[in-house]
C-alpha positions in Angstrom: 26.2 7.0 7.7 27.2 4.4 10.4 25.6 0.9 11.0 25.8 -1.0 13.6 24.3 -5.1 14.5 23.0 -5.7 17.2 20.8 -9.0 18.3 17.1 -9.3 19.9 17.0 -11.8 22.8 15.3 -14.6 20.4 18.3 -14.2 18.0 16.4 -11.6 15.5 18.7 -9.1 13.7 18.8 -5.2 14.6 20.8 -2.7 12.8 21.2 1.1 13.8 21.4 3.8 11.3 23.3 7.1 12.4 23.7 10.0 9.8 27.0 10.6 11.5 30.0 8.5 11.0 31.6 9.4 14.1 28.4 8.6 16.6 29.4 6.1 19.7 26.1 3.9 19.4 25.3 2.2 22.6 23.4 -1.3 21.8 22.2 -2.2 25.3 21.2 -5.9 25.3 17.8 -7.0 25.2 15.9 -7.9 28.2 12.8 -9.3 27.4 11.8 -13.3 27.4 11.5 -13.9 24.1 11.0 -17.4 22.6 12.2 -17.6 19.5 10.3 -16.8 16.5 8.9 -19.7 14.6 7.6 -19.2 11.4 7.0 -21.7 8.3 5.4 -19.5 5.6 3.9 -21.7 2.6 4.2 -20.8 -0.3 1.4 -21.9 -3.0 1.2 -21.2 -6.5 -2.2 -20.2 -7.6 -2.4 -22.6 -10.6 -5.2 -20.4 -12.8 -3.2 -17.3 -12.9 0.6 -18.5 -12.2 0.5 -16.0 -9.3 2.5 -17.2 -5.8 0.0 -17.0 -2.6 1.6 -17.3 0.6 0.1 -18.5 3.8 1.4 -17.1 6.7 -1.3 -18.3 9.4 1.2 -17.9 12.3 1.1 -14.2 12.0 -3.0 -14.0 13.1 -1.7 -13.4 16.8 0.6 -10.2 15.5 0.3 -7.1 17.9 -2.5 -5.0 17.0 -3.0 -1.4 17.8 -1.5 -1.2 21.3 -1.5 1.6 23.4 0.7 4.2 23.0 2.6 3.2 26.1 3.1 0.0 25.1 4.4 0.5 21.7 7.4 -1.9 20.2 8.4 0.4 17.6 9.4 3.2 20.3 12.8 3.3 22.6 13.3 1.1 25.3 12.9 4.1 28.0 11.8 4.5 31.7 11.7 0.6 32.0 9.5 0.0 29.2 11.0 -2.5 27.1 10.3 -2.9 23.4 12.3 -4.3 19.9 14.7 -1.5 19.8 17.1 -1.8 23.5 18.4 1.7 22.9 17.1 4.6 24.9 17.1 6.4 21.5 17.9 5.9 17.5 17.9 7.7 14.4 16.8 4.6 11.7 16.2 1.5 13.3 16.0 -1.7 11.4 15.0 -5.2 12.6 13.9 -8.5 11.3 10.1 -8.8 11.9 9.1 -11.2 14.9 5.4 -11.7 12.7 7.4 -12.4 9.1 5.3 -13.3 6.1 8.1 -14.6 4.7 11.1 -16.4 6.9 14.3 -18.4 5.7 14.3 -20.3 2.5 10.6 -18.6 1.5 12.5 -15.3 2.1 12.5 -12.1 4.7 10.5 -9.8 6.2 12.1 -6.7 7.8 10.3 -3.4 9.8 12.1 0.2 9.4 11.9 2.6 12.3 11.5 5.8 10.8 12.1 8.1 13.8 12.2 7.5 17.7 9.1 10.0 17.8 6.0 8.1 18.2 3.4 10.9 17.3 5.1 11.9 14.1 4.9 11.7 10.1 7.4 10.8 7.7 6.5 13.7 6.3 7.3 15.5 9.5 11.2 14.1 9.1 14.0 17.2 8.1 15.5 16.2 4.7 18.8 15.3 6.2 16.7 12.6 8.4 14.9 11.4 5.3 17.9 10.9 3.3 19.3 7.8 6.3 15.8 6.4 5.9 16.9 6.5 2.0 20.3 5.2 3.0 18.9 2.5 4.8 16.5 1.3 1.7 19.5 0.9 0.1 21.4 -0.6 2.5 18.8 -3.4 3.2 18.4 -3.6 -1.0 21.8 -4.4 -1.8 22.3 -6.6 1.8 19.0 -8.7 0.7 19.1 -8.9 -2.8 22.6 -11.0 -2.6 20.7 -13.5 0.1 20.2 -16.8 -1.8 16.9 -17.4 -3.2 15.6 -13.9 -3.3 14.2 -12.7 -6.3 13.1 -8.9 -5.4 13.1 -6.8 -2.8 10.3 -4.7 -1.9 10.5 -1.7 0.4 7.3 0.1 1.4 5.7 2.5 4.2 1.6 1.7 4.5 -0.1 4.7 7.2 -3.1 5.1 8.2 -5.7 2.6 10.1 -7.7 3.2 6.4 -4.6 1.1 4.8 -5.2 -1.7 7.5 -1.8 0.1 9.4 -1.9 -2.0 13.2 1.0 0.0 14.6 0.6 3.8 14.2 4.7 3.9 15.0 6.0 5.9 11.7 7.1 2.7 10.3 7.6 0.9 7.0 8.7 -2.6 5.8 10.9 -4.4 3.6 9.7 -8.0 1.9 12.4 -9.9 0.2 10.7 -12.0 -2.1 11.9 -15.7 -3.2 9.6 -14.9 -6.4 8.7 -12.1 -9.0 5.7 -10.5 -7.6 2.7 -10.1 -10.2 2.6 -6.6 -10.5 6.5 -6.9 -11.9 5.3 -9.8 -13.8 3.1 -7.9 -15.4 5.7 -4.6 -15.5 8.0 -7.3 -17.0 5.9 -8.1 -20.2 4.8 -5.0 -20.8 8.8 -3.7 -21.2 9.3 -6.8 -23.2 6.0 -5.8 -25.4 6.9 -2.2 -25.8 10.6 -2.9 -26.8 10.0 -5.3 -29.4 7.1 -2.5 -31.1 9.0 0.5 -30.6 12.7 -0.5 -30.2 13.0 1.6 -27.2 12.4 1.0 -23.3 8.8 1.5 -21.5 9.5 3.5 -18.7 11.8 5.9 -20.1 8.7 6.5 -22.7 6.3 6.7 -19.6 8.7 9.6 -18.0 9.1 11.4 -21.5 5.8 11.2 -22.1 4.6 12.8 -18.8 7.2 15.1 -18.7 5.7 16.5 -21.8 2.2 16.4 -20.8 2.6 18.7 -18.3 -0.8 18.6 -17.1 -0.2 15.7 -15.0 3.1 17.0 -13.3 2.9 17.5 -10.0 6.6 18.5 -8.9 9.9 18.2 -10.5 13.9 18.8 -10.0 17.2 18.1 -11.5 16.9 15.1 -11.3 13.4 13.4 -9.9 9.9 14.1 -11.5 6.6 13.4 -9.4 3.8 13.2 -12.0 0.2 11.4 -12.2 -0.3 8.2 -14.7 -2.2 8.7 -17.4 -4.2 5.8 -16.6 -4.0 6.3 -12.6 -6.0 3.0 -10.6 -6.5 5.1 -7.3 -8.0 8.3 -7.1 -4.5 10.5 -5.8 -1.8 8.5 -7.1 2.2 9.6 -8.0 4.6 8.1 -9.5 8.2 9.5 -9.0 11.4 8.8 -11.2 14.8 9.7 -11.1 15.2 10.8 -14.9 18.3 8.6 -15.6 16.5 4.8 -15.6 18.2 2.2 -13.0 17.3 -1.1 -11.9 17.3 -0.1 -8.1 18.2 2.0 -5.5 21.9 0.6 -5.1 22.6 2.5 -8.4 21.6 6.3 -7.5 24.2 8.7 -8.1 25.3 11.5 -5.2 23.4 13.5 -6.9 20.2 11.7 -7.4 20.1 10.4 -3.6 21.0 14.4 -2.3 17.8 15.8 -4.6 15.3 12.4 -3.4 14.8 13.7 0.4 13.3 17.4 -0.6 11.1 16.4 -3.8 9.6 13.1 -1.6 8.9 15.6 1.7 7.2 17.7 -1.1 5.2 15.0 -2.3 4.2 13.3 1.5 3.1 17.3 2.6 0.5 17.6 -0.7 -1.3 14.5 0.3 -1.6 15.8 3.5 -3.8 18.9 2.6 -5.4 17.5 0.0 -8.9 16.6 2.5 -9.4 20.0 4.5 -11.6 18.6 8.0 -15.2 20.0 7.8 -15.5 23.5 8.8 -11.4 24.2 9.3 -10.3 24.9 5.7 -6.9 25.7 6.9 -6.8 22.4 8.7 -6.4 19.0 6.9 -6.4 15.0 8.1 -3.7 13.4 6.9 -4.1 11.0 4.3 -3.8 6.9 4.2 -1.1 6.6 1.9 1.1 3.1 0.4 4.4 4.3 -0.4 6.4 1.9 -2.4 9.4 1.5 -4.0 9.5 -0.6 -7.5 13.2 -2.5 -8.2 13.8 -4.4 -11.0 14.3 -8.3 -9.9 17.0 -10.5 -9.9 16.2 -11.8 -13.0 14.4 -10.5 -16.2 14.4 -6.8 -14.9 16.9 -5.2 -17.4 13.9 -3.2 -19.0 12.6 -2.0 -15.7 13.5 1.0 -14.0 13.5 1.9 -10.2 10.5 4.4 -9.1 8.1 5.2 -6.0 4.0 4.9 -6.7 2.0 7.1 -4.1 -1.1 6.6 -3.2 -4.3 7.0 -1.3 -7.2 5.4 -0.7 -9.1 8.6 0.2 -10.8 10.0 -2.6 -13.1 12.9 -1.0 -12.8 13.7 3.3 -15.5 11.2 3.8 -15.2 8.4 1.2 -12.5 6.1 0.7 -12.3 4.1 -2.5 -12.6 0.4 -1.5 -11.5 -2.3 -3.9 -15.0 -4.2 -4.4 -16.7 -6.4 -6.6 -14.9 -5.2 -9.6 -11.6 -4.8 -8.3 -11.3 -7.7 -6.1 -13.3 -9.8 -8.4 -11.6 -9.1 -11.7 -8.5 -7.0 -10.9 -10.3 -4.5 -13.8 -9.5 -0.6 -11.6 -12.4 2.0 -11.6 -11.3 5.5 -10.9 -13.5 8.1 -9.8 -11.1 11.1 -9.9 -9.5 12.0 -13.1 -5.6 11.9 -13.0 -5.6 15.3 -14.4 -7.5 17.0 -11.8 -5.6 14.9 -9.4 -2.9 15.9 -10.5 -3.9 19.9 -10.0 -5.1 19.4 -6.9 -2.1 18.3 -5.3 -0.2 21.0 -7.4 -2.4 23.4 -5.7 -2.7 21.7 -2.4 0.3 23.5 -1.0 -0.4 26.9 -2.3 
C-alpha cells in the first residue's frame, strides 16, 4: 500500500490510498474557493445518564442529496471540481468539511470507497476491499495517538432508509475525545462477566456462537459471521476474528488477507435478502450500518475488536423504526427471530 497527503484549499487533510507501492500519484491542487471550515462542536454531558451529547449546529447547512453531477465524493473530472483534485483514486480519505467533532472535541474523517459513483461496497473485488481495510487501520492507529482521543470509530451507513445524504459509496471515521455509551456499557459488562466467570466476555460470546451453530451465518480460518443471541435489529451480524484484539492495528497477515472475502460474503447476503415484488430473482439492496467496535484508550483490555451488521429492513416493505420504546427507553423489540435471521441469510445466496 502507498499513501500519499495532500491538502484541500481551506487547509483540510487528504490522503490517497494505492494498493500498489510503486504507483506515481498525481495530487493536482485544489481549485475551488473554499473558506475555511469553522466548526466549534459542544460537547455536553447529559447529567441523568452520564452519557456525552454533542451539539454540532453548524453542520444543519451540510450538502444534502446532490445530483449525481454534482457529487463531492466523485473525481475532479471534465471541469467538475469536488473534495478529491485527482482525476481518479483507489481509497480516498479526507477530513470532513461538516465535522461533528473538530480539534480539541476530536475528528471527523469521510472514506472514499471507490471513484465509481453508482457502485456498492459490496460491488468492490477483494483485493480493493482489503486498501479500504488498510486504510481503517491506517486512520485507527494515525488517530488513536492524537491527544485527547479516547476511541475511534469507523463506520459505512447506505441507504437513504439509514438517513445516508450522499449516495457516493462512502463511510466515516469519528475519533472520539470520550468512551461512547455503547462501549460503556460493553465495558461493564466485560468487567461483570470476568469477575463471575474468571474468563473474558467476548471470547465466551464467539465460543458460544460457534457452538450454537444455528446462528452461524459464514465462517473461515480465521473470521466467524454469526447472529447474537439476543439480536436488537431484525438482520443483524456480528463478525470476529477468532483470536481477541483490542483493534484493527493488531490483525495478523493472516487475519487482514481472510477479512476482504468473508465481509464481501456478508455485504452480498443482505443484499438478496428482500426479493422486489414480482422479480424473485431480483432483490433491493438493503440499508445497512456497518461498524467497526475498538476497544478505547482506556479501560478496553477486556474488549475485543468486531464488525455489527445491520439493517433496518425487516420485510421489502417495512422498516423497523426505533419508536416509543426504543427511543423512549432504549428497551429493543425485535420482530424477526435471530435464528431465522440467521437462515435466511445463510440461504439468501443459495
Amino acid at each position: 500500500m502507498k499513501k500519499t497527503l495532500a491538502k484541500l484549499a481551506d487547509g483540510r487533510e487528504l490522503i490517497y490510498f494505492d494498493s500498489d507501492e510503486g504507483a506515481v500519484r498525481d495530487t493536482p491542487p485544489d481549485l475551488r474557493p473554499l473558506d475555511r471550515v469553522s466548526s466549534h462542536p459542544d460537547l455536553r454531558r447529559d447529567e441523568a445518564t452520564g452519557d456525552w451529547i454533542t451539539i454540532a449546529s453548524h453542520r444543519q447547512g451540510r450538502t444534502y442529496h446532490p445530483p449525481a453531477g454534482a457529487c463531492p465524493l466523485c473525481p475532479s473530472r471534465d471541469g467538475r471540481l469536488s473534495e478529491i483534485p485527482a482525476a481518479d483514486y483507489e481509497v480516498a480519505v479526507f477530513e470532513n468539511r461538516f465535522p461533528s467533532l473538530a480539534g480539541e472535541a476530536g475528528r471527523c474523517e469521510v472514506v472514499c470507497f471507490t471513484p465509481e459513483h453508482e457502485a456498492r461496497f459490496a460491488d468492490l473485488t477483494q483485493d480493493a476491499a482489503r486498501l479500504v481495510l488498510d486504510a481503517w487501520t491506517d486512520r485507527t492507529a494515525e488517530l488513536s495517538a492524537l491527544p485527547g482521543v479516547e476511541q475511534v470509530y469507523c463506520f459505512e451507513n447506505r441507504g437513504v432508509e439509514i438517513g445516508v445524504t450522499l449516495s457516493h459509496p462512502h463511510g466515516q471515521i469519528y475519533a472520539f475525545p470520550f468512551v461512547t455509551p455503547r462501549a460503556a456499557k460493553m465495558t461493564a459488562a466485560a468487567a461483570a462477566h470476568r469477575a463471575a466467570t474468571g474468563r473474558n466476555l467476548f471470547e465466551d460470546l464467539l465460543s458460544g456462537a460457534r457452538a450454537a451453530t444455528e446462528r452461524v451465518v459464514t465462517a473461515g480460518e480465521h473470521w466467524t459471521a454469526f447472529v447474537p443471541y439476543a439480536a436488537r435489529w431484525p438482520y443483524e451480524v456480528h463478525l470476529y476474528p477468532h483470536r481477541r484484539v483490542p483493534d484493527l492495528t493488531r490483525l495478523t497477515e493472516a487475519e487482514r488477507a481472510e477479512f476482504p472475502g468473508i465481509y464481501l460474503d456478508l455485504l452480498r447476503r443482505f443484499d438478496r435478502l428482500f426479493p422486489l415484488p414480482g422479480q424473485p430473482d431480483r432483490a433491493a439492496p438493503a440499508p445497512y450500518v456497518s461498524a467497526w467496535h475498538q476497544a478505547p484508550r482506556t479501560q478496553g483490555a477486556e474488549l475485543a475488536l468486531h464488525l455489527e451488521l445491520f439493517t433496518v429492513r425487516r420485510t421489502p416493505d417495512k422498516l423497523k423504526f426505533l419508536a416509543g420504546t426504543e427511543s423512549g427507553t432504549e428497551a429493543f423489540i425485535n420482530d424477526v427471530a435471530p435464528e431465522a435471521a440467521a437462515r435466511r441469510l445463510r440461504e439468501a445466496l443459495a
